[in-house]
N, C-alpha and C positions, 0 to 999 in steps of 0.2 A: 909535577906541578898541576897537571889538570886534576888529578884526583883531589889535590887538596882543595883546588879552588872550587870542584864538589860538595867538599864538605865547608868549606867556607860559605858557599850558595845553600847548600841545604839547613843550614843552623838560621841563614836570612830567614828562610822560609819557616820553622819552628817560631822564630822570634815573631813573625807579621801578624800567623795564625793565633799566636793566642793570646789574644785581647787585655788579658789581664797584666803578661810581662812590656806587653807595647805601654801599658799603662804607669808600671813601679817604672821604664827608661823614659817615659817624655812627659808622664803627668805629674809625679812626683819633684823633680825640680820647679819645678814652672811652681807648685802648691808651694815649697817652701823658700823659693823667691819671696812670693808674696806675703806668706805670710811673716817670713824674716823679715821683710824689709817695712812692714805696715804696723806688726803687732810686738815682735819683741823691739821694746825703745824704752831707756831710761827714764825719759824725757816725762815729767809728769805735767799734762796740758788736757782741758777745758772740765776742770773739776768744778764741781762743783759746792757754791761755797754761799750763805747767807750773810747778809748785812742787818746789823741792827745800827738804825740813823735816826735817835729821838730828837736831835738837832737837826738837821736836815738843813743847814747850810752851805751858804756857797761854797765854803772849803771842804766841809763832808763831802756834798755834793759831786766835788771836783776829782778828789779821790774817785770817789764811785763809779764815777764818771772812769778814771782809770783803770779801773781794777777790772773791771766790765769791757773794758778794748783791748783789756789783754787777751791773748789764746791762752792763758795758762787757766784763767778763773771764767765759768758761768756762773751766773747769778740764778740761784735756785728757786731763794724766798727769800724775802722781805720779812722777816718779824716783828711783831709788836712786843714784844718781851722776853727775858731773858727763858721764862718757863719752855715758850714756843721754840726757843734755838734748841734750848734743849731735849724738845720731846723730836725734831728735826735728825740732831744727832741719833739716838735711839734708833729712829726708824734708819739709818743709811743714807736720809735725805742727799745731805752734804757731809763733804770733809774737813773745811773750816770757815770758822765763824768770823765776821768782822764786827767788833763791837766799837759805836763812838761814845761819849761822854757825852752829857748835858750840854749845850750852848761852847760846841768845840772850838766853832770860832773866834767868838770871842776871850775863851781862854790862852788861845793862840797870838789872837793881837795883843790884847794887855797883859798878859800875864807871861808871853813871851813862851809857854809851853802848854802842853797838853800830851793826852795819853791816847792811844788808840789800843783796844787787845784785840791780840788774834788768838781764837781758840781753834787749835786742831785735833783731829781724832788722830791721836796717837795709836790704835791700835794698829798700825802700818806704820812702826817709828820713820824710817825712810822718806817714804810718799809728805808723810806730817812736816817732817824739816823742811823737806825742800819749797812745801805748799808756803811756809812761812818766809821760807829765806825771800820767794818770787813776793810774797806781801810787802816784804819788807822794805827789797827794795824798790819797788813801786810807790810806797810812801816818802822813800827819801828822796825818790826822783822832784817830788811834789813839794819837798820840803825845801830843795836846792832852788825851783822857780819860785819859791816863795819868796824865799830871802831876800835874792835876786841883790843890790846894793845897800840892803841894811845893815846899819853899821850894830846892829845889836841882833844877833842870829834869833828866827823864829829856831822851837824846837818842836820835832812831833817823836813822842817815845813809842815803837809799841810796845806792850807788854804780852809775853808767850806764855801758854796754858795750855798743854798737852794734858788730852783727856784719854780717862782708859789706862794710859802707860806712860806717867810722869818720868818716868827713867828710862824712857826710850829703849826696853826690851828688843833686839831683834827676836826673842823665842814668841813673842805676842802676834807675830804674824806668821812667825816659822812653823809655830807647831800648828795652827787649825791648815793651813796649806801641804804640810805632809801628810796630815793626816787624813784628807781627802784622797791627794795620792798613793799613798800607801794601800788604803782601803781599794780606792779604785783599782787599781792595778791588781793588788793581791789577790781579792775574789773573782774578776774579771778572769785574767790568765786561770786559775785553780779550776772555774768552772768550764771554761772554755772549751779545758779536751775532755769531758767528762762523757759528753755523749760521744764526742768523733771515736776516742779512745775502745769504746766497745765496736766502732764501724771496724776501727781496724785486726783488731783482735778475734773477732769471727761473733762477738758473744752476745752482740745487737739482735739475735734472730730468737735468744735464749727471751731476752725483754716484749719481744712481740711477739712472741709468744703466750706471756704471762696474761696472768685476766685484769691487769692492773691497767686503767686508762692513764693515757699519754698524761693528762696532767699532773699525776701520781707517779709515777714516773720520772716525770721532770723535777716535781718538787721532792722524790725521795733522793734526788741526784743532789739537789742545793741544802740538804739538810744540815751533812759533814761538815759543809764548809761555812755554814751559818755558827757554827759549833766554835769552828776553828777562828771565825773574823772575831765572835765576840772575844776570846782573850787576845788576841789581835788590839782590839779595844782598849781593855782593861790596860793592857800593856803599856800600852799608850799615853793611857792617862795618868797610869804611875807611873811614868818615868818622867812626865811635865808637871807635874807636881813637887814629883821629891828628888829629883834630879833636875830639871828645867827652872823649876822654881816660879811655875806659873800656875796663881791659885784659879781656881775655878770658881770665880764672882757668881751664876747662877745657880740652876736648879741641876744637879748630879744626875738625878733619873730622867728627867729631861733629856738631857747632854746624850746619853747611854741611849735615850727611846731612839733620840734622831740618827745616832751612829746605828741603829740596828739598821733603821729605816733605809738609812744611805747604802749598807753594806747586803741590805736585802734587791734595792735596785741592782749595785754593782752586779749580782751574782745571777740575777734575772739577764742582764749584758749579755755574760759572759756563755751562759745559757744557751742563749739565741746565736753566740757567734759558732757554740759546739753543734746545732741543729744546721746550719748551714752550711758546714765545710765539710771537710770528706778524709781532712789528715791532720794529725796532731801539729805537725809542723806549721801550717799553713791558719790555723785555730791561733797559736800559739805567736805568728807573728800579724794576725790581724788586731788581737789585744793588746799587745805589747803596744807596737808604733801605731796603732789607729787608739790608745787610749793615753798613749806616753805623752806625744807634743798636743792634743787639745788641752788635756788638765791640765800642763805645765804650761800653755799661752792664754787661754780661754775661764779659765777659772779666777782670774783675780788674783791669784797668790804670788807670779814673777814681776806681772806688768797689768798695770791698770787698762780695768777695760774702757775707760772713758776715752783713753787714749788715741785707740785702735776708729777706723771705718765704719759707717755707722754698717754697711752689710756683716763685718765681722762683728760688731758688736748684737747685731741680731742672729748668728749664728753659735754666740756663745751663751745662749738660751738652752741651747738643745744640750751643753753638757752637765752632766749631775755632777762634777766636781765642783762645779759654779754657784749652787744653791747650797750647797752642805758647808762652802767653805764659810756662804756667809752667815749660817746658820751659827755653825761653831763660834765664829767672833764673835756673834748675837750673844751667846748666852754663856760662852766660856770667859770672855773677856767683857762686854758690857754689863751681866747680868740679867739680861732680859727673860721675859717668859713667854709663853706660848703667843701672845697677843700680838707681839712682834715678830715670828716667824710662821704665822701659820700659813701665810702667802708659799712659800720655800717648802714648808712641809708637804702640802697639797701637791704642789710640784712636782716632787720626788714622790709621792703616791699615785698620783699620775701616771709617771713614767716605768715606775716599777709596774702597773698594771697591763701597760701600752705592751711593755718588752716581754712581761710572761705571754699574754693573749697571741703576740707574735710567733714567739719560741713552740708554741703548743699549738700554733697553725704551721709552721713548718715541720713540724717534727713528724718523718714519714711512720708510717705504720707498717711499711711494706719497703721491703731492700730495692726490689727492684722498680 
């Protein structure tokens, strides 16, 4: 009994010493506590959504008035026309529109009815429906104190207009979201063990050796697999196309520059995670689960990020899953062009320069 309870004491002491397993048994719960319990949520709340009110009546008014002390709707903008809702949409502004009719009120008292539309961006059919069901019935709440003892019912209809994806595709949102993940993941992990891979193997001393500078080196390492993402790519796109059945409303070469772009960040990642670790294994599960749950929480494609804390919403800045995915909706499904994502491209040129410059400041020269 004493010997074991030795080795029961001795394995405490393995565990206290090294920093990093104290960290995967007491930091890691506590991380996806939080972030379970703040960021994944069905619940679609404080979107953002414009009003168009050329009447501007007491009863427009009143609505507005509602829809504005809901948590489900912020009020983004106000437009003066329907061009401005629409150049709103384009840019990502909001997710739906509230349009009133001429002199609502009035067509409501004497006429005993009236229309209201709600436009939403259907390219998230999900997020769209629900945005309108919460419109909806917020208006009929407003319709039922109207009434109130009238022997002849006010009516207020709205009228629904999904933009982008009249037929409420789930692939409209499925495919630019895997296809961040995919990319991500795939090139991340690939490059990952590329340099540990030669630490282990003895063949790292053969490379510093060579007369070839570290960042020649690095980038003759991301070459292969630039090779390999781009039919990665293609694949991709043919298979939402002619199998998915999601045309691609923009610009093809476009679409293709920004997925190199992305897939040149991912690989520059996964780079930096190969310069810093010392074993395949350990390369191997830092990109896995340090790139699996950000892009699948943090990027917009499971659960809105409006949703989440305004601190996790400023930490899903830093992931490039997050700009590519909405890059892709930009111009795979809206049709936009460069005008409207060059904010997001910048970004990921940014971050792909951040992570090589990194990668090429760790990367020893010398074993020991």
């Amino acid at each position: 009994m004493q010997q074991f309870l030795s080795f029961v004491r001795k394995e405490f002491y393995h565990i206290l010493r090294d920093r990093r397993t104290l960290f995967i048994l007491f930091g890691m719960p506590i991380a996806q506590i939080m972030l379970f319990g703040f960021a994944l949520t069905n619940e679609v709340k404080n979107s953002k959504i414009a009003i168009l009110d050329p009447s501007r009546d007491v009863l427009s008014m009143r609505i507005t008035d509602r829809l504005e002390a809901s948590r489900y709707f912020d009020l983004a903008t106000a437009p003066r026309t329907m061009q401005e809702v629409d150049a709103a949409f384009k840019k990502g502004q909001i997710r739906m529109a509230v349009v009133f009719p001429q002199r609502f009120h009035q067509q409501v008292v004497h006429g005993n009815s009236a229309t209201i539309q709600l436009i939403a961006d259907a390219s998230d059919p999900n997020t769209a429906t629900t945005l309108v069901n919460y419109a909806n019935a917020i208006i009929q709440d407003e319709q039922k104190a109207l009434n109130g003892l009238q022997k002849v019912p006010y009516r207020i209809e709205p009228q629904m207009r999904m933009l982008y994806n009249p037929q409420l595709k789930g692939a409209y949102n499925f495919v630019p979201g895997v296809m961040a993940m995919i990319l991500l993941l795939v090139c991340t992990m690939m490059t990952s063990i590329a340099i540990v891979k030669e630490k282990e193997t003895g063949t790292m001393e053969i490379l510093l050796a060579s007369p070839l500078r570290p960042i020649l080196v690095i980038v003759a390492k991301a070459v292969p697999y630039l090779a390999v993402s781009a039919v990665n790519v293609a694949s991709i796109l043919l298979l939402s196309v002619f199998v998915l059945d999601l045309p691609i409303q923009g610009s093809l070469a476009l679409l293709v520059g920004e997925s190199l772009l992305f897939t040149i960040t991912s690989l520059t990642l996964g780079l930096l995670i190969s310069s810093v670790t010392n074993s395949q294994q350990v390369a191997m599960l830092i990109s896995l689960m340090g790139m699996f749950l950000p892009t699948l929480m943090f990027s917009g494609f499971m659960f809105p990020i409006e949703n989440m804390p305004l601190p996790m919403q400023i930490i899903s800045n830093i992931v490039p899953a997050k700009w590519f995915f909405y890059i892709v909706k930009a111009v795979m499904i809206k049709g936009l062009g460069l005008h409207a994502i060059w904010k997001e491209t910048l970004i990921l040129a940014g971050m792909t320069t951040f992570l090589l410059l990194v990668s090429i400041r760790k990367y020893k020269i010398r074993l020991a």
